[in-house]
C-alpha positions as CSV (number, residue, x, y, z in Angstrom):
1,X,-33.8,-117.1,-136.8
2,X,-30.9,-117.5,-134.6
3,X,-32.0,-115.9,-130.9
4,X,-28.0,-115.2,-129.7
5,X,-27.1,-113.3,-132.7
6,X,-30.5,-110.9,-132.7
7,X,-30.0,-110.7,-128.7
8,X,-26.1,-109.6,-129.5
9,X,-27.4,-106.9,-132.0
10,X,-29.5,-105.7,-129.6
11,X,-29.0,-101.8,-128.3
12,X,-29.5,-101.1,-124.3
13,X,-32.5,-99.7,-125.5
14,X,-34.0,-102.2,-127.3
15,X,-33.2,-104.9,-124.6
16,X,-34.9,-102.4,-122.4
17,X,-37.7,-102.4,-124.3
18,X,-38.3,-106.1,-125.1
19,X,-37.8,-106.8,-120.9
20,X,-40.9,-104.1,-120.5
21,X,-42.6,-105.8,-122.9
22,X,-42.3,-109.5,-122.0
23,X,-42.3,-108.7,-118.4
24,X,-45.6,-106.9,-118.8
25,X,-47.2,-109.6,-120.9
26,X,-45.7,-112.2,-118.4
27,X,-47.1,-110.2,-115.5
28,X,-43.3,-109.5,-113.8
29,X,-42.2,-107.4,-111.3
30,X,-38.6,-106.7,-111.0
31,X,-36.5,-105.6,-108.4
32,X,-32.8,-104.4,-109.3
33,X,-30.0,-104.1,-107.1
34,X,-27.4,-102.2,-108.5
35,X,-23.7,-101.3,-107.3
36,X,-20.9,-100.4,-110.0
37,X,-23.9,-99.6,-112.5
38,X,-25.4,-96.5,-109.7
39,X,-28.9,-97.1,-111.3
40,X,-28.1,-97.3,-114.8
41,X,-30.4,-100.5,-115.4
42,X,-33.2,-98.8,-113.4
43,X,-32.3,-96.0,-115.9
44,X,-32.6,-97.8,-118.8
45,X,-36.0,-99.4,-118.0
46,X,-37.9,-96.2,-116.7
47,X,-36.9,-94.4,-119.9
48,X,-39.2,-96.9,-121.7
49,X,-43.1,-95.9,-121.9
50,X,-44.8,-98.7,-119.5
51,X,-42.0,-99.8,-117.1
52,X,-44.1,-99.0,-114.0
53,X,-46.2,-101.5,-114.6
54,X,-43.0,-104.0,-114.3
55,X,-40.3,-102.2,-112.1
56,X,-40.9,-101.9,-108.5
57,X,-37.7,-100.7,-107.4
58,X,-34.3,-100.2,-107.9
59,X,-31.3,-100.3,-104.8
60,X,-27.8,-98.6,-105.8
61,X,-25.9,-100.1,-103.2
62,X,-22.7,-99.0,-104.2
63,X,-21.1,-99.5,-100.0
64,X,-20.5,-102.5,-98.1
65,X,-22.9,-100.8,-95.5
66,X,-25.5,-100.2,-97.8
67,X,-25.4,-104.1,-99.5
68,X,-25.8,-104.6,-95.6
69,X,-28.6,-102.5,-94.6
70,X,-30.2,-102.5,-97.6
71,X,-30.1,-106.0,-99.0
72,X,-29.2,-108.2,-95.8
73,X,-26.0,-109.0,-97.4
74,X,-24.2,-110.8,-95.0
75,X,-21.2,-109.5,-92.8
76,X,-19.2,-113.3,-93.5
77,X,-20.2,-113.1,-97.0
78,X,-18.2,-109.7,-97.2
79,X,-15.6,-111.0,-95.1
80,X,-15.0,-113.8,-97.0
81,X,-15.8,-113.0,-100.7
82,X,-15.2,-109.3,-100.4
83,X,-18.0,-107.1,-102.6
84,X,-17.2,-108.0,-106.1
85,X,-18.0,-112.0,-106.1
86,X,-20.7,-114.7,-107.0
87,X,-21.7,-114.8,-103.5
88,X,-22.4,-111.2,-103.0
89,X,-23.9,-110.7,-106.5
90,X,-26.5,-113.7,-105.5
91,X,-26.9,-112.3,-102.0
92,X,-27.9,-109.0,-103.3
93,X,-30.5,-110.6,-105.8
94,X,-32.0,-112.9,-102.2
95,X,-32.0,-109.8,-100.4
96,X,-33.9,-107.5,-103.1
97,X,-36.5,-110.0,-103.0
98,X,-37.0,-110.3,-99.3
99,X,-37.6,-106.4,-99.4
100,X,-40.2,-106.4,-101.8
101,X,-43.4,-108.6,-101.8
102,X,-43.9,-107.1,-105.3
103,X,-41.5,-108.6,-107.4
104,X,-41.0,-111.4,-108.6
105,X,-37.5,-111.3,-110.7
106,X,-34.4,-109.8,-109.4
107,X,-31.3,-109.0,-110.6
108,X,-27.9,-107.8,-109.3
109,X,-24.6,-106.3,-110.5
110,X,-21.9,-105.5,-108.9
111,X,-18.5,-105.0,-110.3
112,X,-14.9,-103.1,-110.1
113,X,-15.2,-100.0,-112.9
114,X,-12.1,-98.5,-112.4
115,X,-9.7,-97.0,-113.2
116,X,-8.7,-98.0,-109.1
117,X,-9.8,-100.5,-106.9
118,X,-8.3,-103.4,-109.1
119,X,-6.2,-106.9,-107.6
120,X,-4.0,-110.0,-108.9
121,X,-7.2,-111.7,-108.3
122,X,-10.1,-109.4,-108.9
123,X,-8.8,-107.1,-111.9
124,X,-10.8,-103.4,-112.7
125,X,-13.4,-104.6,-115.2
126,X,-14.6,-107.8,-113.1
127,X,-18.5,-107.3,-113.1
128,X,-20.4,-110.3,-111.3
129,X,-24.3,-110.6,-112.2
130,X,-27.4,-112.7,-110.9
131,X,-30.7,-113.2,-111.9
132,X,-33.3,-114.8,-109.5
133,X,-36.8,-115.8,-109.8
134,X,-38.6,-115.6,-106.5
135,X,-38.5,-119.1,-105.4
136,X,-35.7,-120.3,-107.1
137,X,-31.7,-120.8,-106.5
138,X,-30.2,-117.4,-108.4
139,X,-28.2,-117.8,-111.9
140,X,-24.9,-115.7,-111.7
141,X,-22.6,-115.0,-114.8
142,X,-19.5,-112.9,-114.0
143,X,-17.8,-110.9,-117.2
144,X,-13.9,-109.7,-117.2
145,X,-14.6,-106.2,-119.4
146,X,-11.7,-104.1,-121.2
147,X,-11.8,-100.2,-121.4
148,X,-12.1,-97.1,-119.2
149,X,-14.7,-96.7,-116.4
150,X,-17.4,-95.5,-118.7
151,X,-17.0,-98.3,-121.2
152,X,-17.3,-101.0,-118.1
153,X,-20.2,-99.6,-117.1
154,X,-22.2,-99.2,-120.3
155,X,-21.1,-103.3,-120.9
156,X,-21.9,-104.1,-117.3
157,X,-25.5,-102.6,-118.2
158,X,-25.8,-104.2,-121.9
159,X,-25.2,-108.0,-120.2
160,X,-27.6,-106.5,-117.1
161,X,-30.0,-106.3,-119.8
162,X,-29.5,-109.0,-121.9
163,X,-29.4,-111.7,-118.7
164,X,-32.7,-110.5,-117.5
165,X,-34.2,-110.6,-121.1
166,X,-33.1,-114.6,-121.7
167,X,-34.5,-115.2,-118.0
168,X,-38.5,-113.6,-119.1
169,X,-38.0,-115.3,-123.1
């Protein structure tokens, strides 16, 4: 039974489902932070029977300010990186952490939707993500998606999913 091709199959729902499941056999808290998604992923897990028992809180920081004050995302790091970058994406999963003695898995998106806001070097559609286990350095992927704002988001949200379902198999 090959795992990527049943994990590719796999509707938001359905990957929502399987991270309640696992997290709530596994005993996980999660913690999501949440920028050009607006709380989709939270979303996606409290429509699911159970997810209380395994979400403890979800941040839309969709502003600089709010990365800032909410997740301790560092003024240099925004300087330097700007919002959309590995570093930010992994500051925002170290931050959620620090604000909740509750969890212990976070994960962070943040991304350019479009249809504006696009550069040479950072087109509409870039989405960087991170996963972190409390205690450990963060994974970060980063995606390039095609299509209209809607159709970024819903794919920023499916590989949301999917990454924090392979980090709880």
């Amino acid at each position: 039974r090959g795992a990527m091709s049943d994990d590719a199959n796999m509707t938001a729902n359905d990957l929502a489902k399987a991270i309640i499941k696992l997290a709530t056999d596994k005993r996980v808290m999660l913690v999501l932070a949440e920028s050009c998604t607006g709380g989709m992923i939270a979303a996606a897990l409290t429509d699911i029977a159970g997810s209380s028992a395994v979400l403890d809180r979800g941040l839309v920081t969709y502003s600089n300010q709010a990365k800032q004050d909410l997740l301790g995302v560092s003024d240099e790091i925004l300087a330097s990186h700007g919002a959309v970058a590995a570093e930010t994406a992994i500051a925002m999963t170290t931050g959620a952490l620090l604000k909740t003695p509750l969890a212990t898995l976070a994960a962070s998106v943040t991304g350019i939707a479009g249809p504006g806001g696009g550069s040479e070097g950072k087109p509409v559609g870039l989405v960087h993500f991170a996963c972190q286990w409390r205690g450990k350095p963060a994974i970060h992927d980063h995606h390039i998606f095609t299509g209209d704002r809607d159709s970024v988001r819903k794919k920023s949200l499916h590989k949301s999913l999917t990454m924090i379902y392979n980090e709880l198999k």
